[in-house]
Each structure stands twice: as structure tokens, then as C-alpha cells.
C-alpha positions in Angstrom: 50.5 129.9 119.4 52.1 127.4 117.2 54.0 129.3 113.8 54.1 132.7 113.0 56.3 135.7 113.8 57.5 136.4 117.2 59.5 139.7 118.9 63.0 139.0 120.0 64.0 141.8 122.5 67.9 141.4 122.9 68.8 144.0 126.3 72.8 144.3 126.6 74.3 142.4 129.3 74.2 143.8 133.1 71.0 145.8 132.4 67.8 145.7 133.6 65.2 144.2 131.3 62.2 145.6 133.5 64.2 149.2 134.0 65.6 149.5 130.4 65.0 149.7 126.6 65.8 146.8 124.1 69.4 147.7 122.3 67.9 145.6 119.0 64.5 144.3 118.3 64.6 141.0 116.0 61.4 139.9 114.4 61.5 135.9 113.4 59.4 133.0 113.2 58.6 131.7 116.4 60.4 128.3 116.1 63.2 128.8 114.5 65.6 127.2 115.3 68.9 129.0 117.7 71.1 128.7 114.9 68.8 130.9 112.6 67.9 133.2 115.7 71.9 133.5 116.2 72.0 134.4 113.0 69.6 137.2 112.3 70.6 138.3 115.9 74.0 138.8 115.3 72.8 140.6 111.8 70.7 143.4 113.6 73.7 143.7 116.0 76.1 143.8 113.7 78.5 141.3 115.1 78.5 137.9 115.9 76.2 136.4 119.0 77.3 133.1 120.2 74.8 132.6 122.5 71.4 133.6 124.2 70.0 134.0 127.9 67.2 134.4 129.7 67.2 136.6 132.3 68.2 134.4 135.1 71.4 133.7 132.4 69.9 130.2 131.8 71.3 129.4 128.2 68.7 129.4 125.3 68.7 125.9 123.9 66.2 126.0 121.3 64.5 128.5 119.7 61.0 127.2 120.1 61.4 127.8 123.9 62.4 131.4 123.7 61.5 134.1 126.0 61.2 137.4 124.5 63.6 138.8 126.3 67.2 137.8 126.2 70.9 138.8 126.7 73.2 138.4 123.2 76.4 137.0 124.7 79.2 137.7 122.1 82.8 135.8 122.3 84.1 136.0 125.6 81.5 137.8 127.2 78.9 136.1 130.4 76.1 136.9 132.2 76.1 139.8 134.6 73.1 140.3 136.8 71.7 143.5 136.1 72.5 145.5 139.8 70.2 148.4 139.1 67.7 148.1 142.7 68.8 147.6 146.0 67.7 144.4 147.7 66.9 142.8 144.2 66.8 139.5 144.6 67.0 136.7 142.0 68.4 133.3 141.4 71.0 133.2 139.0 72.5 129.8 136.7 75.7 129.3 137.3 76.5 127.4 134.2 80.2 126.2 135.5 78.5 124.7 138.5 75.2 123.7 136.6 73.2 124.9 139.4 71.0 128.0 140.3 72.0 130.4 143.7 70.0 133.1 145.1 71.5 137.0 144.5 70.1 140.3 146.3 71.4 143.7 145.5 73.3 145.1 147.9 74.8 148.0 146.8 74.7 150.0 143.1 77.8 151.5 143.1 80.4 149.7 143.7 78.1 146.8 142.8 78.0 144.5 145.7 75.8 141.1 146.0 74.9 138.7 148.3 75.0 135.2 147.0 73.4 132.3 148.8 75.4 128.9 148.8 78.1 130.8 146.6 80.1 127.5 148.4 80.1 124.6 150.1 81.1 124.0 153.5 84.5 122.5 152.1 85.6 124.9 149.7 85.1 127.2 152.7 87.2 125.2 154.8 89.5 125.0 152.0 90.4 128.9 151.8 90.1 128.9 155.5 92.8 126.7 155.8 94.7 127.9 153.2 94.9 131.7 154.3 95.7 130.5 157.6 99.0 129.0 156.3 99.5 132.2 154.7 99.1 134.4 157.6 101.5 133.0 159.6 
């Protein structure tokens, strides 16, 4: 464990790590720090990478708790959960809400999910209420 050289897989966003090839391999010393694995990442891809994720699209904080398989987020661009089996299911960060919720596959094409505790019982009662006044 400790130093050395570590394998950076980087998959493109909304595939399936398990199902898929890499896009770009990056070979780098396995704590580096995310600013230097930013770097070379963006290098091998040839434009810039702000950010890294795991495949629950948990940020990457530091580079000394990497996985070796991540999602390259360029400027702009989030997370999509890769929707390539049916009845998949996986919690997912939702890094607006700082929380994790659970996501099953429910159709491919259109891609259609299921997301447990999406929201509360008062934002539901929110659009509730407010589509009633609408339908009127």
C-alpha cells in the first residue's frame, strides 16, 4: 500500500463502469494530491476536468482516497447514473441536498428511474397545493 503508482480509470459520465471500457487510463502516484490528479487527468483528456466521482457521484476529495474508478466531470457537466440494466439499483449523492437516495432502473430507453425519498412530505404538499391552484 502506502506510495507508488496507482491506475486511474476515468469512464465518461452516464456509463456503466462494470458494462463499459475506460475512455482514458491515468497512471499517478497513489497520493497525489486532486489538484495534481486534476491535472494529469485533464492532460490525457485533453481538456480541462474540474472534478472527480466515484461511482455513486460522491465527489473525490483527496487524492489519497481514490477509487480506481471515477467519472471526469468537466465545466458544467454532473453526475448521471449510468441506466444501462433494468432494476439496477443504487444510492446516488445528491450533492445539492448533501444526502444519498436509493435509484432502480426502470426503463433504458427513455431512461426512467425510481428514486426513493426524491422529497419530503412538504415539498410534496407543496406542488400538490400549488398545481391544485393551477388547475382550477
Amino acid at each position: 500500500e502506502g506510495s507508488g503508482v496507482m491506475e486511474l480509470q476515468l469512464y465518461p459520465v452516464g456509463q456503466d463502469m462494470d458494462e463499459s471500457e475506460p475512455l482514458h487510463v491515468v497512471h499517478t502516484q497513489k497520493r497525489a494530491d486532486l489538484a495534481q490528479l486534476l491535472e494529469v487527468a485533464s492532460e490525457v483528456a485533453g481538456e480541462k476536468i474540474l472534478s472527480l466521482v466515484d461511482r455513486h457521484g460522491v465527489p473525490v476529495a483527496q487524492g489519497d482516497l481514490l477509487p480506481s474508478k471515477v467519472y471526469p466531470l468537466r465545466e458544467k457537466e454532473f453526475f448521471f447514473f449510468p441506466a444501462s440494466k433494468l432494476h439496477k439499483k443504487e444510492d446516488v449523492f445528491l450533492p445539492c441536498e448533501n444526502r444519498n437516495v436509493s435509484m432502480e432502473v426502470l426503463a433504458v430507453s427513455p431512461k426512467v428511474f425510481l428514486i426513493d425519498n426524491f422529497l419530503s412530505a412538504d415539498e410534496c404538499e407543496a406542488i400538490i397545493t400549488w398545481a391544485g391552484d393551477k388547475m382550477g
